[in-house]
mmCIF file of the N, C-alpha and C atoms, coordinates in Angstrom:
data_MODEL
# 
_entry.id   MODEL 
# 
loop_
_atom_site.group_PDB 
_atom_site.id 
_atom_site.type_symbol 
_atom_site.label_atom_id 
_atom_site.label_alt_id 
_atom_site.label_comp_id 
_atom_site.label_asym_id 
_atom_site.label_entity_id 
_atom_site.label_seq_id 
_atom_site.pdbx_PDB_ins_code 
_atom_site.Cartn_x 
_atom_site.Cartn_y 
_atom_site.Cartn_z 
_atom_site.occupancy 
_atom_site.B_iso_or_equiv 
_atom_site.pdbx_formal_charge 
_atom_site.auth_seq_id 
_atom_site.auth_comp_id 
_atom_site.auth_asym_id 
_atom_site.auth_atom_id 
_atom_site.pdbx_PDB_model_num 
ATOM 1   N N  . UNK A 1 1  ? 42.330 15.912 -10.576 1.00 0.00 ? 1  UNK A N  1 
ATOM 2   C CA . UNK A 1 1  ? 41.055 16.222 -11.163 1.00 0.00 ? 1  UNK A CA 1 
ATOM 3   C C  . UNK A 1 1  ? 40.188 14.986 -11.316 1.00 0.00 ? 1  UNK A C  1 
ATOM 4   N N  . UNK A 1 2  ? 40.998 13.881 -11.662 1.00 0.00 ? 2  UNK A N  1 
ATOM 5   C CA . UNK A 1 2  ? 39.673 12.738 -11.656 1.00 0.00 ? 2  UNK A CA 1 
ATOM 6   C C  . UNK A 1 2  ? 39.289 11.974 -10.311 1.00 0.00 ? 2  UNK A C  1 
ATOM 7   N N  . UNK A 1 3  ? 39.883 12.923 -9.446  1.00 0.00 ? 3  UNK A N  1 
ATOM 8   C CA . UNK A 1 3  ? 39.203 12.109 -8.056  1.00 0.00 ? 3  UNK A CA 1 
ATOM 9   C C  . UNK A 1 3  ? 37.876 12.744 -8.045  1.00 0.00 ? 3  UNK A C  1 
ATOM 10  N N  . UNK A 1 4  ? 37.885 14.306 -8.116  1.00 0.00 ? 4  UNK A N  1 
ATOM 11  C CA . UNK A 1 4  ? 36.852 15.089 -8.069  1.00 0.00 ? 4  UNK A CA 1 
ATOM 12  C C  . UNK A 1 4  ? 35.700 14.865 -8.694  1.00 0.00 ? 4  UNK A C  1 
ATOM 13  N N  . UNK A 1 5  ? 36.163 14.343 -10.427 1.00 0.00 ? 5  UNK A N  1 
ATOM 14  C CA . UNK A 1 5  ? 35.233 13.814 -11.087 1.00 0.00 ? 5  UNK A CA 1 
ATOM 15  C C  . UNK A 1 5  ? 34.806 12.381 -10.328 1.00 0.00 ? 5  UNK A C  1 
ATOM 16  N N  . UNK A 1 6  ? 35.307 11.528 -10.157 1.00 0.00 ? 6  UNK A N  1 
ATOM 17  C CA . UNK A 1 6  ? 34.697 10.489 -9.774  1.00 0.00 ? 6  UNK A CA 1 
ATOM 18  C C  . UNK A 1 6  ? 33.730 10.958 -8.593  1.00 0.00 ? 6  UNK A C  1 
ATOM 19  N N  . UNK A 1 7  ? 34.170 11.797 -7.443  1.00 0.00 ? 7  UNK A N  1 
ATOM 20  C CA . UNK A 1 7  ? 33.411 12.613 -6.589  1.00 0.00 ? 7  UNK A CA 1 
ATOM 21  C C  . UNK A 1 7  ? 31.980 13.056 -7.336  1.00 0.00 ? 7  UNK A C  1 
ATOM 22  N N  . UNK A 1 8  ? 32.287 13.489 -7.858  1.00 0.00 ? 8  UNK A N  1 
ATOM 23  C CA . UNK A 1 8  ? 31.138 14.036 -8.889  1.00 0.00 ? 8  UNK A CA 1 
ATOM 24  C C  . UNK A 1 8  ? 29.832 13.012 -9.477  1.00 0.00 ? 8  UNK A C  1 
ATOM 25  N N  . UNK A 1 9  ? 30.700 12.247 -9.622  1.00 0.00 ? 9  UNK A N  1 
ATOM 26  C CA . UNK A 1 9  ? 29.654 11.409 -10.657 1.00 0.00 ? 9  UNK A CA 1 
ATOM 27  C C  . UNK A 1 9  ? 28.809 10.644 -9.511  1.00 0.00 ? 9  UNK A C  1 
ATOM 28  N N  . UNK A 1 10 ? 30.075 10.090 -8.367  1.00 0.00 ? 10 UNK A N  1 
ATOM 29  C CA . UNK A 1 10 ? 28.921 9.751  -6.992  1.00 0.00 ? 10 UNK A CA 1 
ATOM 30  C C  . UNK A 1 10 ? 28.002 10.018 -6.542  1.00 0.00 ? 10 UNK A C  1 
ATOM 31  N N  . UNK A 1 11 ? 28.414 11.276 -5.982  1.00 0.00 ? 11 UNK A N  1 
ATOM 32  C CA . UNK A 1 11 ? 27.285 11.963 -5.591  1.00 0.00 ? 11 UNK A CA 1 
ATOM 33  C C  . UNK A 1 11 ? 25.768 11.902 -6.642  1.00 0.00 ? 11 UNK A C  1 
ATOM 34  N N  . UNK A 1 12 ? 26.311 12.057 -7.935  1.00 0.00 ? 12 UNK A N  1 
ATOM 35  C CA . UNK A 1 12 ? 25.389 12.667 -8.808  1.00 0.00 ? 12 UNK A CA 1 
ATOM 36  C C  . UNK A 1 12 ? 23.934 11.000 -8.483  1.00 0.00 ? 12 UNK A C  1 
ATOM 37  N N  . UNK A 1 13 ? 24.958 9.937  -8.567  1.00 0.00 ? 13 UNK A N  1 
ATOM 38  C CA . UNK A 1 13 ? 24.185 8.708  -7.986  1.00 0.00 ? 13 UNK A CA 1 
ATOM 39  C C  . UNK A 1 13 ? 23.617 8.442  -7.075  1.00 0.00 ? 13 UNK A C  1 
ATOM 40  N N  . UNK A 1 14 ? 24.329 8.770  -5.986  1.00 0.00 ? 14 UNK A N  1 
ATOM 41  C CA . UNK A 1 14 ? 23.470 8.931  -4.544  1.00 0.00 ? 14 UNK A CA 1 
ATOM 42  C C  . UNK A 1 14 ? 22.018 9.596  -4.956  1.00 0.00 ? 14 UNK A C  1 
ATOM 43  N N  . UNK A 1 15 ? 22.433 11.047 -5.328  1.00 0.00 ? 15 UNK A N  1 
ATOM 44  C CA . UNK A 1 15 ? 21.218 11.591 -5.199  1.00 0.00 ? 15 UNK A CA 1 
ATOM 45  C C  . UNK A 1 15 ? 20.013 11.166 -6.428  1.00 0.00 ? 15 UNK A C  1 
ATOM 46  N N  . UNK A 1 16 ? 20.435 10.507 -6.996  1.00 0.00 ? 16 UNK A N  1 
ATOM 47  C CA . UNK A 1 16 ? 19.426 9.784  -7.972  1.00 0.00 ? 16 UNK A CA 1 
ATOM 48  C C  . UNK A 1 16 ? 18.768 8.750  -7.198  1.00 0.00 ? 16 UNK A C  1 
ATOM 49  N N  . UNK A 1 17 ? 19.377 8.410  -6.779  1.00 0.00 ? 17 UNK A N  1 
ATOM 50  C CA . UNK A 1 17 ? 18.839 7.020  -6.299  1.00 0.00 ? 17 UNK A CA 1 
ATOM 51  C C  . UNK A 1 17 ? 17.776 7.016  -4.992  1.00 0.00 ? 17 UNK A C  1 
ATOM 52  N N  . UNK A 1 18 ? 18.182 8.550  -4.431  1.00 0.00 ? 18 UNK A N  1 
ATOM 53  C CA . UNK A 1 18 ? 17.842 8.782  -2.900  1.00 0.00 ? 18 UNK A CA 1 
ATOM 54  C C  . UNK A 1 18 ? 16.025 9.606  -3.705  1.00 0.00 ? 18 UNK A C  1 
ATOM 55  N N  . UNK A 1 19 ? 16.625 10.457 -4.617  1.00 0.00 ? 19 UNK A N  1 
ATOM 56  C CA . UNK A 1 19 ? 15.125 10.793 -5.484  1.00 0.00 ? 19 UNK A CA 1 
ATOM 57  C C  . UNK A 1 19 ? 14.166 9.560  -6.035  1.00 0.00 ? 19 UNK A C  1 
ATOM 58  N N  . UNK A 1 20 ? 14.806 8.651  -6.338  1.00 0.00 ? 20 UNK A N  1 
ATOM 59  C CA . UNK A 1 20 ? 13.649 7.398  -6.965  1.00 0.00 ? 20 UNK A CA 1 
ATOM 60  C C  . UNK A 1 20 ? 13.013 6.821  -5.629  1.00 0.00 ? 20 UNK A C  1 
ATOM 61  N N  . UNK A 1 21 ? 14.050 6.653  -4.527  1.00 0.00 ? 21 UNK A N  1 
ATOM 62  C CA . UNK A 1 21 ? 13.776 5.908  -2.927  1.00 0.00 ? 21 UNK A CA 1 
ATOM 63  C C  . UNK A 1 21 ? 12.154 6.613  -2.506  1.00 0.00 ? 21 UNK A C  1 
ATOM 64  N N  . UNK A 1 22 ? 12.335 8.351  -2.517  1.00 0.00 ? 22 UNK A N  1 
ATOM 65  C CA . UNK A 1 22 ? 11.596 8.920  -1.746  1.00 0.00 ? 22 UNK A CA 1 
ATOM 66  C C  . UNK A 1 22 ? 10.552 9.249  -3.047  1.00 0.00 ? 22 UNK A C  1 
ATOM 67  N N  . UNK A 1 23 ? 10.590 8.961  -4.643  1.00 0.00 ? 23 UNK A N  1 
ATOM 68  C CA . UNK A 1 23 ? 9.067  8.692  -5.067  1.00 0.00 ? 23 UNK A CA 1 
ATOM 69  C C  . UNK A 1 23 ? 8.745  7.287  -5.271  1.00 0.00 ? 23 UNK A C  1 
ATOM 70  N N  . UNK A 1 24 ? 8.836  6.675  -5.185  1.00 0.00 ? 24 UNK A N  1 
ATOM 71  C CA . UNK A 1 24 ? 8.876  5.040  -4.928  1.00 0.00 ? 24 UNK A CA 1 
ATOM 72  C C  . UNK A 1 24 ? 8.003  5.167  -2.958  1.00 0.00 ? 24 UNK A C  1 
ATOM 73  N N  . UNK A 1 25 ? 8.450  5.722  -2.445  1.00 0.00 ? 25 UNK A N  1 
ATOM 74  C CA . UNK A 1 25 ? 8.035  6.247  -0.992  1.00 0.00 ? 25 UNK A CA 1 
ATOM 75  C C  . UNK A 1 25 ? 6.564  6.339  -0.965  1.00 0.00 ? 25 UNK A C  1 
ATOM 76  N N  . UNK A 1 26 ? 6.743  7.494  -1.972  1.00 0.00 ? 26 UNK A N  1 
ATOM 77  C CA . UNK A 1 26 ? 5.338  8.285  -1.955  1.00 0.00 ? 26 UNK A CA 1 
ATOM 78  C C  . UNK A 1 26 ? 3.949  7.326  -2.477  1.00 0.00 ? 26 UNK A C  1 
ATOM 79  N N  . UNK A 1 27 ? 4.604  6.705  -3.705  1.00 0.00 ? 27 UNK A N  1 
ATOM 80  C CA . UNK A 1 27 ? 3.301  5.480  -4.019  1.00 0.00 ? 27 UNK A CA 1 
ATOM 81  C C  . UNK A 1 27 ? 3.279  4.494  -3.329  1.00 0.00 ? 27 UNK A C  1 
ATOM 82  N N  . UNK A 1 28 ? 3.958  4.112  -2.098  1.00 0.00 ? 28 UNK A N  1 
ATOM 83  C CA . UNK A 1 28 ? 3.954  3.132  -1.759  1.00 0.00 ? 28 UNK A CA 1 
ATOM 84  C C  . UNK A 1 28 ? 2.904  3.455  -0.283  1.00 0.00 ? 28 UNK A C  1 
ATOM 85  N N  . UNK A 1 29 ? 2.371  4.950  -0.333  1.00 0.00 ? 29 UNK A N  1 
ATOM 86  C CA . UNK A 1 29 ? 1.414  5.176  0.886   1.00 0.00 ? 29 UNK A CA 1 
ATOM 87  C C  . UNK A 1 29 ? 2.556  4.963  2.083   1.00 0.00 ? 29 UNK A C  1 
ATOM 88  N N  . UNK A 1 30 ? 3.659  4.963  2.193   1.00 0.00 ? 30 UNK A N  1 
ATOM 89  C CA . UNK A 1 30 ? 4.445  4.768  3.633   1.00 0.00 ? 30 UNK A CA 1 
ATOM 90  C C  . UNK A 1 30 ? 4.399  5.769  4.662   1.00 0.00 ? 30 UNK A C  1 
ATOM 91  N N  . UNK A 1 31 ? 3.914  5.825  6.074   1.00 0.00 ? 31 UNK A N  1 
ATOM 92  C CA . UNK A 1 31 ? 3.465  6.758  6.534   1.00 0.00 ? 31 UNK A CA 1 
ATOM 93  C C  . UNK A 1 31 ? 4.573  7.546  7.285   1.00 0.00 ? 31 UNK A C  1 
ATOM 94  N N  . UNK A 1 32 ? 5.835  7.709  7.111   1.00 0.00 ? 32 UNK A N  1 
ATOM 95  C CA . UNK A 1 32 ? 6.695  8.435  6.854   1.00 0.00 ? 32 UNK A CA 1 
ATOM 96  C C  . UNK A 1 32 ? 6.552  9.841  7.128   1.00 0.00 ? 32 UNK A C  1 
ATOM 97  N N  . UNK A 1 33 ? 6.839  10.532 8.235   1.00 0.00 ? 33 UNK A N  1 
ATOM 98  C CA . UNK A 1 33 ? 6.121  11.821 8.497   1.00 0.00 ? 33 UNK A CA 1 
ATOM 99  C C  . UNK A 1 33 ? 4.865  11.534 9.249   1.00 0.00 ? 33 UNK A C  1 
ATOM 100 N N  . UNK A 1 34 ? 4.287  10.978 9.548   1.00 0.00 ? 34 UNK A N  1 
ATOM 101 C CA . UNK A 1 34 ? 2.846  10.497 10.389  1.00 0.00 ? 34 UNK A CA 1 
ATOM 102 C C  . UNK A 1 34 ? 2.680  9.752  11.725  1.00 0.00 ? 34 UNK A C  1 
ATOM 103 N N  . UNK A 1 35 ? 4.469  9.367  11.747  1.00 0.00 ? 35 UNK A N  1 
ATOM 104 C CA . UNK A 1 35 ? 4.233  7.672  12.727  1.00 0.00 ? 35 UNK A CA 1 
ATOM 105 C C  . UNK A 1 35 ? 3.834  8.313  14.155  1.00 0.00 ? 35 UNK A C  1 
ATOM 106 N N  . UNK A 1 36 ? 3.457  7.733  14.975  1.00 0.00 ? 36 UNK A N  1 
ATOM 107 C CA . UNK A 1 36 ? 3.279  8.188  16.555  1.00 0.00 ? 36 UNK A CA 1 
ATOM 108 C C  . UNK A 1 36 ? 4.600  8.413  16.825  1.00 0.00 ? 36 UNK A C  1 
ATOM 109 N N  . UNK A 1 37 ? 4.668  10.100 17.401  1.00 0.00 ? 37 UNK A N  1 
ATOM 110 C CA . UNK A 1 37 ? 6.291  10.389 18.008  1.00 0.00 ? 37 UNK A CA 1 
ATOM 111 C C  . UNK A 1 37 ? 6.693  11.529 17.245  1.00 0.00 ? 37 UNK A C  1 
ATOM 112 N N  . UNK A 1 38 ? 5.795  11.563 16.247  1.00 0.00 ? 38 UNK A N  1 
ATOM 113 C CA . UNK A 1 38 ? 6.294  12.882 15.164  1.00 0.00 ? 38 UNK A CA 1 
ATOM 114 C C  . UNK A 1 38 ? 5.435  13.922 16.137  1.00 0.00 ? 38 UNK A C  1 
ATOM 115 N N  . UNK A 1 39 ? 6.019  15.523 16.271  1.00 0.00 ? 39 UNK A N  1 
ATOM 116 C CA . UNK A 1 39 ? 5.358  15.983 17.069  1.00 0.00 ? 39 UNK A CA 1 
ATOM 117 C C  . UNK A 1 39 ? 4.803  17.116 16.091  1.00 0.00 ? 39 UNK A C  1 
ATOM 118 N N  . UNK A 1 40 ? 3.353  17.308 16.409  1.00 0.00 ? 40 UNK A N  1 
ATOM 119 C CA . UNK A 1 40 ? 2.826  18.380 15.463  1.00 0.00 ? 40 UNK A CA 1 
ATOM 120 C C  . UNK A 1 40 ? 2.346  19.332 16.609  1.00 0.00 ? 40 UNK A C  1 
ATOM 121 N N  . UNK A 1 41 ? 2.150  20.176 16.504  1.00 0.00 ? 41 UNK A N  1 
ATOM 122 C CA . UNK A 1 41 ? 1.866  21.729 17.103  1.00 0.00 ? 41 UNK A CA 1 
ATOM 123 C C  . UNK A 1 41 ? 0.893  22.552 16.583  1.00 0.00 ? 41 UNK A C  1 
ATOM 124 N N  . UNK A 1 42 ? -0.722 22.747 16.625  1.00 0.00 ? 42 UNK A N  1 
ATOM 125 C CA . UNK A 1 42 ? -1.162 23.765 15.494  1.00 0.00 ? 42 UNK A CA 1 
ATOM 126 C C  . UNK A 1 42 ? -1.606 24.367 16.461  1.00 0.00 ? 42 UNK A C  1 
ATOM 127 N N  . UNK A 1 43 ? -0.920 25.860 16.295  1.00 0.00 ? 43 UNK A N  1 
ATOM 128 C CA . UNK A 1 43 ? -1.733 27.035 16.811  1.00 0.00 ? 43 UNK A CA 1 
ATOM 129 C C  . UNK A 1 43 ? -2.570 27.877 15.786  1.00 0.00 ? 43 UNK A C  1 
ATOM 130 N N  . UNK A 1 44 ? -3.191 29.358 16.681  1.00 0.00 ? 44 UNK A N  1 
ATOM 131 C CA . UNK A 1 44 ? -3.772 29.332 15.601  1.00 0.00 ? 44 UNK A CA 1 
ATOM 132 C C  . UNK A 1 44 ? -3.845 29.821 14.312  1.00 0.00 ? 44 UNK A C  1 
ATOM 133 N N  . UNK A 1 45 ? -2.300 30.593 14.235  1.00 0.00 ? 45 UNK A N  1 
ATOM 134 C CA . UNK A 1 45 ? -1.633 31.004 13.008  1.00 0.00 ? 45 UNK A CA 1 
ATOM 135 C C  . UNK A 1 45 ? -0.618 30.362 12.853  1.00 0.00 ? 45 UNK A C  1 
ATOM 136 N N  . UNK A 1 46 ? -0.035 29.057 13.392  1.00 0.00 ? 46 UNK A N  1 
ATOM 137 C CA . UNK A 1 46 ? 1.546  28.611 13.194  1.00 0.00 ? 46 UNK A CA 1 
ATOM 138 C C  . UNK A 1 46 ? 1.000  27.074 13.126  1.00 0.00 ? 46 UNK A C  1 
ATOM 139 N N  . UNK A 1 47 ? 2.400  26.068 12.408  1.00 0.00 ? 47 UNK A N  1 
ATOM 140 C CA . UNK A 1 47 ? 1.922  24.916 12.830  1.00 0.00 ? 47 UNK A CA 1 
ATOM 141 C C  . UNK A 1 47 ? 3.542  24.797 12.801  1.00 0.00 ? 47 UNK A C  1 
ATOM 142 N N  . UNK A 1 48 ? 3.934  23.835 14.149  1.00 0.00 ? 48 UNK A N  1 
ATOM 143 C CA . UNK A 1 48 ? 5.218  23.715 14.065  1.00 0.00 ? 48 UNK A CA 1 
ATOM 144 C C  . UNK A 1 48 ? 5.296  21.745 13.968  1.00 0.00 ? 48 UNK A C  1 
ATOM 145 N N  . UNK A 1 49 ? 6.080  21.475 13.170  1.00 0.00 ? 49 UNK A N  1 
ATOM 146 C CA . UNK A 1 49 ? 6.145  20.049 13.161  1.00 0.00 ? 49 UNK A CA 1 
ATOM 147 C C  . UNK A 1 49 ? 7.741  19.472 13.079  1.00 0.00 ? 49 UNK A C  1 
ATOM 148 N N  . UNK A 1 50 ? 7.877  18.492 13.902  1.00 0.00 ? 50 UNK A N  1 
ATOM 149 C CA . UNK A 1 50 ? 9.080  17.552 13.987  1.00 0.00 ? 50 UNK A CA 1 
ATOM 150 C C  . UNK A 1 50 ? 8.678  16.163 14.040  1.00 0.00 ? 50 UNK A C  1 
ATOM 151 N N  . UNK A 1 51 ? 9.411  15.710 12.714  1.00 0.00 ? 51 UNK A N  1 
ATOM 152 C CA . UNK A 1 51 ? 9.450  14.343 12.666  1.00 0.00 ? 51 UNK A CA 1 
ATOM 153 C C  . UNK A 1 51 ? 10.066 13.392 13.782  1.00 0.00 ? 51 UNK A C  1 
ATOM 154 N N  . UNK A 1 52 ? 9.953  13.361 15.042  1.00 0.00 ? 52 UNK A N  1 
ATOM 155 C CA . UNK A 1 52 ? 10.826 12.508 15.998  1.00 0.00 ? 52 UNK A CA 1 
ATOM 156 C C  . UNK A 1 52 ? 10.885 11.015 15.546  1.00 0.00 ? 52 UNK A C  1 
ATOM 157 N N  . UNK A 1 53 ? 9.928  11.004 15.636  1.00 0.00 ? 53 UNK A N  1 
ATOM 158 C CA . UNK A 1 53 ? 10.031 8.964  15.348  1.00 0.00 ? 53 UNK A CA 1 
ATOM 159 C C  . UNK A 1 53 ? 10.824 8.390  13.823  1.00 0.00 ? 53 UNK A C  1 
ATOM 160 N N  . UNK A 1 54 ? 10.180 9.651  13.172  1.00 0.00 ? 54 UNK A N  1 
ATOM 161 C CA . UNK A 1 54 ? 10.409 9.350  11.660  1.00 0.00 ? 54 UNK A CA 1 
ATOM 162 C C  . UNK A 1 54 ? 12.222 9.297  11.695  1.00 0.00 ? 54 UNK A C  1 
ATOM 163 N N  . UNK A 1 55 ? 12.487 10.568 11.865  1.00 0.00 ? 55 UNK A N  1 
ATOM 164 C CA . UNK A 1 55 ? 14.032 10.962 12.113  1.00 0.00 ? 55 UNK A CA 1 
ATOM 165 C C  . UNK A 1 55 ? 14.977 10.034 12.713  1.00 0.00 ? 55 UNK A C  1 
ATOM 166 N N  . UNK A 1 56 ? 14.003 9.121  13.967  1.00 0.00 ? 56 UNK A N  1 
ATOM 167 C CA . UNK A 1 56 ? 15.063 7.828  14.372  1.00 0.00 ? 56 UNK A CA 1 
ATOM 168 C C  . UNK A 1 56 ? 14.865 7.082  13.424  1.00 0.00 ? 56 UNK A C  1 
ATOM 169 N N  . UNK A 1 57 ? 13.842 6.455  12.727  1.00 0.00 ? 57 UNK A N  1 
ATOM 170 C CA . UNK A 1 57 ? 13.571 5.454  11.995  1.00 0.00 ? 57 UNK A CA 1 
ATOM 171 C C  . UNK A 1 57 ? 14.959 5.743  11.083  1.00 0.00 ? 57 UNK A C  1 
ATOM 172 N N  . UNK A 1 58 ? 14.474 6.531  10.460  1.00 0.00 ? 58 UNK A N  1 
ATOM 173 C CA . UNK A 1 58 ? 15.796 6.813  9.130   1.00 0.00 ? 58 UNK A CA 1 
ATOM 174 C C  . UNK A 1 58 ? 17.095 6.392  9.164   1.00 0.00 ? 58 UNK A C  1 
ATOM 175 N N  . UNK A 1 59 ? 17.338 7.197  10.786  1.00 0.00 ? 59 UNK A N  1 
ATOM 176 C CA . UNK A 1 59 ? 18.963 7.355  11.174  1.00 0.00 ? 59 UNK A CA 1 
ATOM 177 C C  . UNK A 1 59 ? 19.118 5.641  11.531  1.00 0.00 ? 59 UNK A C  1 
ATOM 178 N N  . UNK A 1 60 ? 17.936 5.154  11.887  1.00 0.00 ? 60 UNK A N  1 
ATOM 179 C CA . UNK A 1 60 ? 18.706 3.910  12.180  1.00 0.00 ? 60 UNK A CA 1 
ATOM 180 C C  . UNK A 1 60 ? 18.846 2.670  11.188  1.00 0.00 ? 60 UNK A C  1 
ATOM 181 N N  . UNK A 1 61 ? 17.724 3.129  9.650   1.00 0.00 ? 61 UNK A N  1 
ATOM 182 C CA . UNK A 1 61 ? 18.124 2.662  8.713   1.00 0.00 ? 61 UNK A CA 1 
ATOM 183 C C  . UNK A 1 61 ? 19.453 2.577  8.640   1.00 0.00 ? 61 UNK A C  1 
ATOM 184 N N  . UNK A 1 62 ? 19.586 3.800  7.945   1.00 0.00 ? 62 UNK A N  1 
ATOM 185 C CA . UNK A 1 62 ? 20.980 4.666  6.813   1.00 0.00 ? 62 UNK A CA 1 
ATOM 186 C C  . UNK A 1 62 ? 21.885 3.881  7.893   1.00 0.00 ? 62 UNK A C  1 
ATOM 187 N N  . UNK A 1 63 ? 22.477 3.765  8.975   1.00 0.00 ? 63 UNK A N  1 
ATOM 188 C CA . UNK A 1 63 ? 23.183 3.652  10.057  1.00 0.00 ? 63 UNK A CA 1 
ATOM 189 C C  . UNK A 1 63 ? 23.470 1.908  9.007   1.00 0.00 ? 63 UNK A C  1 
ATOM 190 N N  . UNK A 1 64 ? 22.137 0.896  9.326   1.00 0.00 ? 64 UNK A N  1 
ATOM 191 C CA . UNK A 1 64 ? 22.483 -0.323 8.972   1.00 0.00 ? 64 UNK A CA 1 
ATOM 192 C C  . UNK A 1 64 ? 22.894 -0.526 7.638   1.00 0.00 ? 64 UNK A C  1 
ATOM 193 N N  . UNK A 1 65 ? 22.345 0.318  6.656   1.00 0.00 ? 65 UNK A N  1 
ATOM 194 C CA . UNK A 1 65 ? 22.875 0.343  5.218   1.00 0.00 ? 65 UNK A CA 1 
ATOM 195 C C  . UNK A 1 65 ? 24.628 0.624  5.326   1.00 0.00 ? 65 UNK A C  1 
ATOM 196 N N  . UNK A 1 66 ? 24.507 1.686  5.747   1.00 0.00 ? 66 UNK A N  1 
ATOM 197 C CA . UNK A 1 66 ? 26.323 2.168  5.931   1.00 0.00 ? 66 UNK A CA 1 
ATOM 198 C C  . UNK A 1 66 ? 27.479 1.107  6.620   1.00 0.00 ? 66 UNK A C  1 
ATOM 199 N N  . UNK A 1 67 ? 26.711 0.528  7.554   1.00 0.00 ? 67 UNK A N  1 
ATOM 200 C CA . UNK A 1 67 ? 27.324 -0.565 8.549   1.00 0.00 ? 67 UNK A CA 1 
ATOM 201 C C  . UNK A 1 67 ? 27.683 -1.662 7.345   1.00 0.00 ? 67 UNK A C  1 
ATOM 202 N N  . UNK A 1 68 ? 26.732 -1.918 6.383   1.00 0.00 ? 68 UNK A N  1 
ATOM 203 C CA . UNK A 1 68 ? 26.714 -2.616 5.658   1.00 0.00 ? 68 UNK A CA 1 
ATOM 204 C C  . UNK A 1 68 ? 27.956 -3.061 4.266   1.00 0.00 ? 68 UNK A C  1 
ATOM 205 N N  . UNK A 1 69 ? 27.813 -1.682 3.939   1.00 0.00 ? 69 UNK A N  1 
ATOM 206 C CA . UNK A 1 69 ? 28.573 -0.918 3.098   1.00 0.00 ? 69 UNK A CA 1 
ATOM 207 C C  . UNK A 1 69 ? 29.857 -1.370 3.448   1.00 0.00 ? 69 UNK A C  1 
ATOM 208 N N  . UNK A 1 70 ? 30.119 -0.732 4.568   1.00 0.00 ? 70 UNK A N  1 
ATOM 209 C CA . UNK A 1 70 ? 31.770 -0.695 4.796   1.00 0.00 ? 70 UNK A CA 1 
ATOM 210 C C  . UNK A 1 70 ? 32.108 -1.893 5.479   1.00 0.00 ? 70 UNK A C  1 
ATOM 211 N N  . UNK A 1 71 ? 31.226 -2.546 5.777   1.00 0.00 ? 71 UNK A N  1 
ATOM 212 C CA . UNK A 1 71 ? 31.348 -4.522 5.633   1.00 0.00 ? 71 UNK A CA 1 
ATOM 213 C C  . UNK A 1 71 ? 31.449 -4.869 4.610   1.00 0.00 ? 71 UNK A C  1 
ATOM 214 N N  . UNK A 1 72 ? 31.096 -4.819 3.612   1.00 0.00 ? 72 UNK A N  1 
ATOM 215 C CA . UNK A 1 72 ? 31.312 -5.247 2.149   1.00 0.00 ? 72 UNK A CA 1 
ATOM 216 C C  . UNK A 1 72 ? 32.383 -4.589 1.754   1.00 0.00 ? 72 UNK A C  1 
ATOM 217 N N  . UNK A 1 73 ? 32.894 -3.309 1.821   1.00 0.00 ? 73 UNK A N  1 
ATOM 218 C CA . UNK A 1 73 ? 34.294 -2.971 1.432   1.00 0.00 ? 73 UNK A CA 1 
ATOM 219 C C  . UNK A 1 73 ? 35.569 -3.641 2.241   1.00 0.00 ? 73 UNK A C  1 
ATOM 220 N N  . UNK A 1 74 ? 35.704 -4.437 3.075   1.00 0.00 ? 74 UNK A N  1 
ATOM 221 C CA . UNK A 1 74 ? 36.869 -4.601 3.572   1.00 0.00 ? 74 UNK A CA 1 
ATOM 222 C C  . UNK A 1 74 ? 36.671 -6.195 3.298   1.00 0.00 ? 74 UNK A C  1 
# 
């Protein structure tokens, strides 16, 4: 049971931290969702949108954070 809890309480951090990241985001004007590569679509009842550029950006953050991480753990 206290692995779970410790499970628990992690997560509960991650996602705190990932909520302050993305309003900390928002005042910081970061154009996030906007960059050239994001693909928008407006017809004339639909709008379909994919973040492409944004979506690599991220993945290749999180990627160096994690790389990071488990460099510092060993």
């Amino acid at each position: 049971m206290t692995d779970l809890g410790k499970l628990l309480v992690v997560l509960g951090a991650v996602v705190i931290v990932a909520g302050l990241v993305l309003m900390l985001a928002g005042r910081a004007h970061l154009p996030l969702g906007r960059l050239p590569g994001d693909i928008v679509y407006r017809g004339k009842n639909t709008t379909f949108y994919f973040p492409l550029a944004t979506s690599i950006i991220l993945s290749v953050v999180l990627s160096v954070v994690l790389w990071l991480v488990g460099r510092m753990r060993h």
